[in-house]
C-alpha positions as CSV (number, residue, x, y, z in Angstrom):
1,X,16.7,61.9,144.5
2,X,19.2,60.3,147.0
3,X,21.3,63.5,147.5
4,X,24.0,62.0,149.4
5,X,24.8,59.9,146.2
6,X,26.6,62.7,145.0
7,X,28.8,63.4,148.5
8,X,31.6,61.7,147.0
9,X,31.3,64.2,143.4
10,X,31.2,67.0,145.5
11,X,33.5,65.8,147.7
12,X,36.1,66.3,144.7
13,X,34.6,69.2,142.8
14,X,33.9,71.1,146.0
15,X,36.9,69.8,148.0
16,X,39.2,67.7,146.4
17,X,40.3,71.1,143.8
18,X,40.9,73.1,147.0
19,X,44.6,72.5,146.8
20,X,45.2,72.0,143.2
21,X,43.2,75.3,141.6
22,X,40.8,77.9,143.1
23,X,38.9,76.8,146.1
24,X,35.6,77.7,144.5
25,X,32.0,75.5,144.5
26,X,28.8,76.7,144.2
27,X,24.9,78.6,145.0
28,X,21.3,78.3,147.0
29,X,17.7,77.2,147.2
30,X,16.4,73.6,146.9
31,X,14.3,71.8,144.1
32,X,14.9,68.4,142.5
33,X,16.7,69.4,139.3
34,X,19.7,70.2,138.3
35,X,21.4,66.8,138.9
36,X,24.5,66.4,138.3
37,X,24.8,62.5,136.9
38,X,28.3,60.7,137.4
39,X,29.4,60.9,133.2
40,X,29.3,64.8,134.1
41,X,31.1,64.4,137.3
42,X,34.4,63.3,135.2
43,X,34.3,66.6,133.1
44,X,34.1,69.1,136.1
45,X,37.5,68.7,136.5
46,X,38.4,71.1,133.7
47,X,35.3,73.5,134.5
48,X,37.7,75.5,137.0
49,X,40.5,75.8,134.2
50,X,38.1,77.1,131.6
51,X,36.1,79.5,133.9
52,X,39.4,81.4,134.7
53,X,40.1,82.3,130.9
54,X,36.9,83.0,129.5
55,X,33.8,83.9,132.5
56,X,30.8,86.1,132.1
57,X,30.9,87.0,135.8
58,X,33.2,89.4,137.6
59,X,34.3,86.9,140.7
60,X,35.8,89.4,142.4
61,X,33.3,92.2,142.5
62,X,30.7,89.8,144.2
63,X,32.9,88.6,146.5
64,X,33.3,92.1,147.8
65,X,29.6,92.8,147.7
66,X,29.7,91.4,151.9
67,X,32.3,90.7,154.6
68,X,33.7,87.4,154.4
69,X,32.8,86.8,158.3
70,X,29.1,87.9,157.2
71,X,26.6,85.0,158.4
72,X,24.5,84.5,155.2
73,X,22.9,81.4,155.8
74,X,22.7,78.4,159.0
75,X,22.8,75.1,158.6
76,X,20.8,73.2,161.4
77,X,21.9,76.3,163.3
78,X,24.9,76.5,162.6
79,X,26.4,79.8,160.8
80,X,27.7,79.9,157.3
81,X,29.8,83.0,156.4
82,X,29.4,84.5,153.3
83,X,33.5,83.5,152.7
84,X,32.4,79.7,152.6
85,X,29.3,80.0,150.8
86,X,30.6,82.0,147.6
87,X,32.9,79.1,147.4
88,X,30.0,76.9,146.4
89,X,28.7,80.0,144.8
90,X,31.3,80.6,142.7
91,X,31.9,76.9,141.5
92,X,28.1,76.5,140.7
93,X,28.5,79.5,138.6
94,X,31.5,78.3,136.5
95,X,29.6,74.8,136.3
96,X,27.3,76.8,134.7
97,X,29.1,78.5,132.1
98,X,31.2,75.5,131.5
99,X,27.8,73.7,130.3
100,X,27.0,76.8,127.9
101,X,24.7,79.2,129.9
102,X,24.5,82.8,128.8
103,X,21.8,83.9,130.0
104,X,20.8,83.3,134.0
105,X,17.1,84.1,133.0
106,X,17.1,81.3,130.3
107,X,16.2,77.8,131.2
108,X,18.7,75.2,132.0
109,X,17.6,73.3,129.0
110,X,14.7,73.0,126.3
111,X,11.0,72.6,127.7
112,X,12.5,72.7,131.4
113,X,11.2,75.7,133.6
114,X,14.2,75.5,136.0
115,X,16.3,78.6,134.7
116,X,19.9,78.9,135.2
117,X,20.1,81.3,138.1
118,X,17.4,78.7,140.4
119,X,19.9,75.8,139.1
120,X,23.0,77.9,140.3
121,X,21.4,78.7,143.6
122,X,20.3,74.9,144.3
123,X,23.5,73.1,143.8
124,X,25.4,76.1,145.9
125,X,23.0,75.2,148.8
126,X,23.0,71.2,148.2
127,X,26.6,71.7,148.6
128,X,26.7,73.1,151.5
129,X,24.5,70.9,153.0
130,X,26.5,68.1,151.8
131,X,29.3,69.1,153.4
132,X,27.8,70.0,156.7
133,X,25.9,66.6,156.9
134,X,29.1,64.7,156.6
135,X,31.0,67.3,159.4
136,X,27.5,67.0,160.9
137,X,27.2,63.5,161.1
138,X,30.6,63.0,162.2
139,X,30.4,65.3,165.3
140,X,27.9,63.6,166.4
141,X,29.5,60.2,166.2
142,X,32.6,61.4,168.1
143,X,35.2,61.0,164.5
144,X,37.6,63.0,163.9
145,X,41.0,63.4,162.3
146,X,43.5,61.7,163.2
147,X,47.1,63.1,164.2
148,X,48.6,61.1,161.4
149,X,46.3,62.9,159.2
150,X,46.4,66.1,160.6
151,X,50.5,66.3,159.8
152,X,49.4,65.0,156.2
153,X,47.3,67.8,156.3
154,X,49.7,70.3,157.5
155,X,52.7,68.8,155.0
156,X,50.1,69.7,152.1
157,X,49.6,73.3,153.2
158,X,53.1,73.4,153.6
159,X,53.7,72.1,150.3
160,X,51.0,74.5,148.6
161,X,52.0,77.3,150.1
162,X,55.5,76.7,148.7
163,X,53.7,75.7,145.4
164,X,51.5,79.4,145.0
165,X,54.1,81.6,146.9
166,X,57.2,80.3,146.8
167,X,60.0,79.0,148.5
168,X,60.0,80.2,152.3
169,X,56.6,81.5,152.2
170,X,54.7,82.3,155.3
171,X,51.2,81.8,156.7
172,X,50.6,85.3,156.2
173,X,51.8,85.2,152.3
174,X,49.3,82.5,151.6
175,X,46.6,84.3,153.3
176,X,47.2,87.1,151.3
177,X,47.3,85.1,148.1
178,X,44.3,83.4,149.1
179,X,42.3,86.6,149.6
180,X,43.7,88.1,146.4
181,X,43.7,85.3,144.1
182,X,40.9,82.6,145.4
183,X,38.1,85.2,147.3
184,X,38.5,83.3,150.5
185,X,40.1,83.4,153.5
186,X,42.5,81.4,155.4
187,X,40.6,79.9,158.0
188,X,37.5,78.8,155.7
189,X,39.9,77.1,153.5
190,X,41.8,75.6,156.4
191,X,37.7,74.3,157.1
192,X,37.6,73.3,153.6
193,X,40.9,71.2,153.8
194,X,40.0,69.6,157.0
195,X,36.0,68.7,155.3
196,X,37.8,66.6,152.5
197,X,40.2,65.2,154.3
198,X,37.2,64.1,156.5
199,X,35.4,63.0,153.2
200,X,38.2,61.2,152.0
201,X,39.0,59.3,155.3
202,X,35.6,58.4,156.6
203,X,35.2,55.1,156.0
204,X,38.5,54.1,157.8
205,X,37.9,56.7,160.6
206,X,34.4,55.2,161.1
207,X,34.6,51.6,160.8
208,X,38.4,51.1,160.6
209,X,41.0,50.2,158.2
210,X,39.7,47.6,156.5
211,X,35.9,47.9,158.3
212,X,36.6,45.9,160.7
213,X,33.3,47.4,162.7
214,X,31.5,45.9,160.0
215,X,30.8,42.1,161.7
216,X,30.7,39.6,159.4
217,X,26.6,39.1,159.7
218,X,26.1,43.0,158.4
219,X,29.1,42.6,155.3
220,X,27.2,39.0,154.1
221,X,23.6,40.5,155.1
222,X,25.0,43.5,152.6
223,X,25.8,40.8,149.8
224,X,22.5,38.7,149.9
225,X,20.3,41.4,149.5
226,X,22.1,43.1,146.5
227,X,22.5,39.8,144.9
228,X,26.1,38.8,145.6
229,X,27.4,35.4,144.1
230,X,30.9,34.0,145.4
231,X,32.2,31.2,143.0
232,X,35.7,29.8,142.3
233,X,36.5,27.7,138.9
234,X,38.9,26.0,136.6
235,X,38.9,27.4,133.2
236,X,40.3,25.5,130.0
237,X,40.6,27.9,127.2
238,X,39.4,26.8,124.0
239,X,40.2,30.2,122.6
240,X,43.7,31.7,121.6
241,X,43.9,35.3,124.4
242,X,46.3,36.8,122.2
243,X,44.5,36.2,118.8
244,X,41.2,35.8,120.1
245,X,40.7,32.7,117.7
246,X,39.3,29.3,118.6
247,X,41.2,26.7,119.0
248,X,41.0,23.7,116.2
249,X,38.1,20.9,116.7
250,X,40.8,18.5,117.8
251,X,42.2,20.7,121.4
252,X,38.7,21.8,122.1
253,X,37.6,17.9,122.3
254,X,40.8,17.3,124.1
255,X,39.9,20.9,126.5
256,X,36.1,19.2,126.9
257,X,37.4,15.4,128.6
258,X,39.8,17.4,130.8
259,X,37.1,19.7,132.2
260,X,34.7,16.7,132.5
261,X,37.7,14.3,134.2
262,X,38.2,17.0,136.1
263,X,34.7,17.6,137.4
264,X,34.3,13.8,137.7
265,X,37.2,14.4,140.1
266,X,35.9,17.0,142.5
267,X,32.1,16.0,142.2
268,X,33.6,12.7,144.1
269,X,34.9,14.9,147.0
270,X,31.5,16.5,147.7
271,X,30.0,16.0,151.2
272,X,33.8,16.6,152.8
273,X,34.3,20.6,152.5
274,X,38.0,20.5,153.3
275,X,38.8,17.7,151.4
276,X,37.0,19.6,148.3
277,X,38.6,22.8,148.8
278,X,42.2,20.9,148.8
279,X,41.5,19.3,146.0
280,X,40.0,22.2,144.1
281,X,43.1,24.5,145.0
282,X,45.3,21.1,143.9
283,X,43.5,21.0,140.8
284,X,42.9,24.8,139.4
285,X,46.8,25.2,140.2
286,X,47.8,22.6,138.0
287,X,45.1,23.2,135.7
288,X,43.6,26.6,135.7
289,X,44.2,29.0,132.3
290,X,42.3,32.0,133.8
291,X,44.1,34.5,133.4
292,X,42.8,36.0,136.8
293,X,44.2,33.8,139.1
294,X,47.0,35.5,140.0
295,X,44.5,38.5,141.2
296,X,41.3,36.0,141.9
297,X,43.2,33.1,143.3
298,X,39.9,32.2,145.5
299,X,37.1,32.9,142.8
300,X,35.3,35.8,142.0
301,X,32.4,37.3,144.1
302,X,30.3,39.0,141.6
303,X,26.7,40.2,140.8
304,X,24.7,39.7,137.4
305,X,26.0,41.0,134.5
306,X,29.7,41.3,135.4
307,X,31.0,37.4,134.7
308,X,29.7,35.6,131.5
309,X,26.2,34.7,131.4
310,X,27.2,31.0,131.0
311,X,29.5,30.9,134.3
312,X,27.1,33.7,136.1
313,X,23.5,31.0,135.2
314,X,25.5,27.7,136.6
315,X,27.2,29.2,139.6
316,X,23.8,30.8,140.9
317,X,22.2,27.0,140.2
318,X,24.8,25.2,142.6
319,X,24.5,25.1,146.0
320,X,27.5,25.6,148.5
321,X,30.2,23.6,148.1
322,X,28.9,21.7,144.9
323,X,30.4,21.4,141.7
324,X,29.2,21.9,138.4
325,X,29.2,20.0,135.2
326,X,31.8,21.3,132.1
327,X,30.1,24.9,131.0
328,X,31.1,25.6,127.9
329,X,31.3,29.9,127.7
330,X,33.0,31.6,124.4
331,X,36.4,31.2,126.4
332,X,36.3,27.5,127.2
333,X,35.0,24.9,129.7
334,X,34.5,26.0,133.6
335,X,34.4,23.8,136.3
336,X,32.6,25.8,138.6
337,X,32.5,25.4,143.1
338,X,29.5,27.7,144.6
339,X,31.4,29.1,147.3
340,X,29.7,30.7,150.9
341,X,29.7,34.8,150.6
342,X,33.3,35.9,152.0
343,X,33.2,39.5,153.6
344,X,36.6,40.2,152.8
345,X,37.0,39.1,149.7
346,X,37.3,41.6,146.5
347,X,34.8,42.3,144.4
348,X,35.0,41.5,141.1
349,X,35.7,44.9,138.9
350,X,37.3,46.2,141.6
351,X,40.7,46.7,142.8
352,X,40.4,47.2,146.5
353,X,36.6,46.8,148.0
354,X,35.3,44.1,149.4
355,X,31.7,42.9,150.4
356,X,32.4,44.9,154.2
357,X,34.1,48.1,152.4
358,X,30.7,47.8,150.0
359,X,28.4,47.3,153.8
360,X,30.4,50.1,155.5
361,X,30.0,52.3,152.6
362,X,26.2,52.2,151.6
363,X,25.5,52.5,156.1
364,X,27.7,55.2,156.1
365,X,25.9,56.4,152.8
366,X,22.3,56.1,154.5
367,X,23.3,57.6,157.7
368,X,24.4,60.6,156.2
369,X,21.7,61.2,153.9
370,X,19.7,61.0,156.9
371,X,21.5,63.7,157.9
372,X,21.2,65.8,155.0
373,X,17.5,65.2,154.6
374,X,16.9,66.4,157.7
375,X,18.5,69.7,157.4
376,X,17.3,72.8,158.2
377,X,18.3,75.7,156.3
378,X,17.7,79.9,156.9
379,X,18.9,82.4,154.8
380,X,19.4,85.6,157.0
């Protein structure tokens, strides 16, 4: 499986509940199952919350069972104290009793051989890994936090400490609290805090704030292989939005000789790039009833099976710059422009990424699952 497919999952599970609930994750030992899929990921929020009412495992008697500073495992050489690994031990083990184990000798599920306590142990040590191939990979590539980040970092403590000890709380009174209440100690969950932060910022502190790193060869390279489209159009509803109803026979014949006047119009311009694109933009602002253009004033760079079949089939037919013939879809009559890939433009579905976010992310992706496929790991 691609492991590192699930950094950002356990970036929030492991990580992100650090400040919000118990800082607990998961257990050790490799094998291919025990996935956790991305429908699962959006329950695991509760998983803490229920653990903590109803558990079949005393928590606090096996924390005790070794020093927190006790080296129980390396990563790549690196030591990993028996503090920071029950957190992933821990969380695998509330995992599992949120999806209805009862028995750590039974299997995970019917006809499987993979019994609850070898699932337990081999998310706790893909955790781990997880989190020391992103730390990992970032050493080596000289990122770090920021200061900016770092007082967000601090303001949060500050905050949390206020939140689980009170007004006027020390550093001492949350390491006590801590200790007592969450089985770990201050400084692994000041490592903790600093690895999601990390997680969360990674893209920005590796390639900049909008990827800028990215050129514009790698971001458009990115798009042609996954299949990428970029298309802009006028739209001329035959269909009511708020009703969902046709129109009547009479405004979808008048809706049809506007969109073919109109592509009549623009076909003419073909050949002179600028002069099309000022025309188009003339035209879809007078003219335009998609109600995306306020978000999608430049088209729509999309991939099968996000747009209509109708407008997806004639923009991928087009070549650059060239305009299509009325396409009729089941909300009107596009006049469709193929467009070049844009790096920086959003993709559709999405509120925020664009085709260089979408590079930057998937090199970052690979880079780090290179990282965690190579680890080594040594139980002491």
């Amino acid at each position: 499986m691609k492991r590192f497919l699930i950094i950002l999952l356990v970036a929030v599970i492991a990580f992100g509940g650090i400040i919000t609930y118990a800082v607990t994750q998961k257990s050790p030992v490799p094998a291919e199952s025990g996935e956790i899929s991305g429908s699962e990921a959006a329950e695991n929020t509760d998983i803490a919350e229920s653990a903590e009412s109803e558990t079949l495992f005393d928590y606090n008697a096996l924390y005790r069972t070794h020093e927190p500073e006790e080296t129980v495992m390396t990563v790549n050489g690196e030591d990993i104290s028996w503090d920071e690994y029950f957190q992933n031990l821990s969380q695998c083990m509330q995992e599992a009793e949120y999806y209805g184990m009862t028995d750590l000798s039974a299997a995970v599920s019917e006809g499987e051989e993979t019994t609850w306590d070898e699932y337990i142990r081999l998310n706790a040590e893909e955790y781990v890994k997880n989190m020391y191939a992103v730390t990992g990979y970032c050493s080596k590539n000289g990122i770090e936090l920021t200061d900016e980040i770092r007082q967000s970092i601090d303001e949060t403590l500050a905050a949390y400490t206020a939140s689980v000890c009170g007004e006027g709380a020390t550093e001492e009174d949350l390491a006590k609290f801590l200790k007592e209440q969450r089985y770990v100690t201050l400084d692994t969950f000041k490592k903790l805090v600093d690895a999601q932060y990390l997680v969360q910022n990674i893209l920005t502190l590796a390639y900049g704030e909008n990827c800028e790193k990215i050129t514009d060869e790698q971001a458009v390279s990115y798009l042609e292989e996954n299949g990428y489209l970029n298309a802009n159009h006028i739209l001329l509803l035959t269909m009511d939005m708020t009703t969902r109803e046709e129109l009547d026979e009479t405004m979808r014949q008048e809706k049809e000789a506007q969109a073919k006047e109109l592509s009549e119009q623009l076909k003419a311009a073909e050949g002179d790039n600028e002069k099309l694109l000022a025309l188009f933009e003339e035209l879809k602002e007078q003219y335009d009833e998609d109600s995306g253009k306020a978000t999608n004033p430049h088209g729509y760079t999309f991939k099968e099976g996000v747009m209509v079949k109708e407008f997806e089939e004639s923009a991928k037919a087009l070549e650059e710059y060239a305009i299509s013939d009325p396409v009729k879809s089941t909300y009107g009559y596009h006049v469709i422009m193929r467009l070049p890939l844009d790096p920086d433009a959003l993709i559709a579905g999405s509120s925020s990424a664009t085709g260089r976010m979408m590079c930057a992310s998937k090199e970052i992706s690979d880079r780090i699952q290179e990282e965690f496929d190579n680890s080594e790991v040594r139980y002491s």
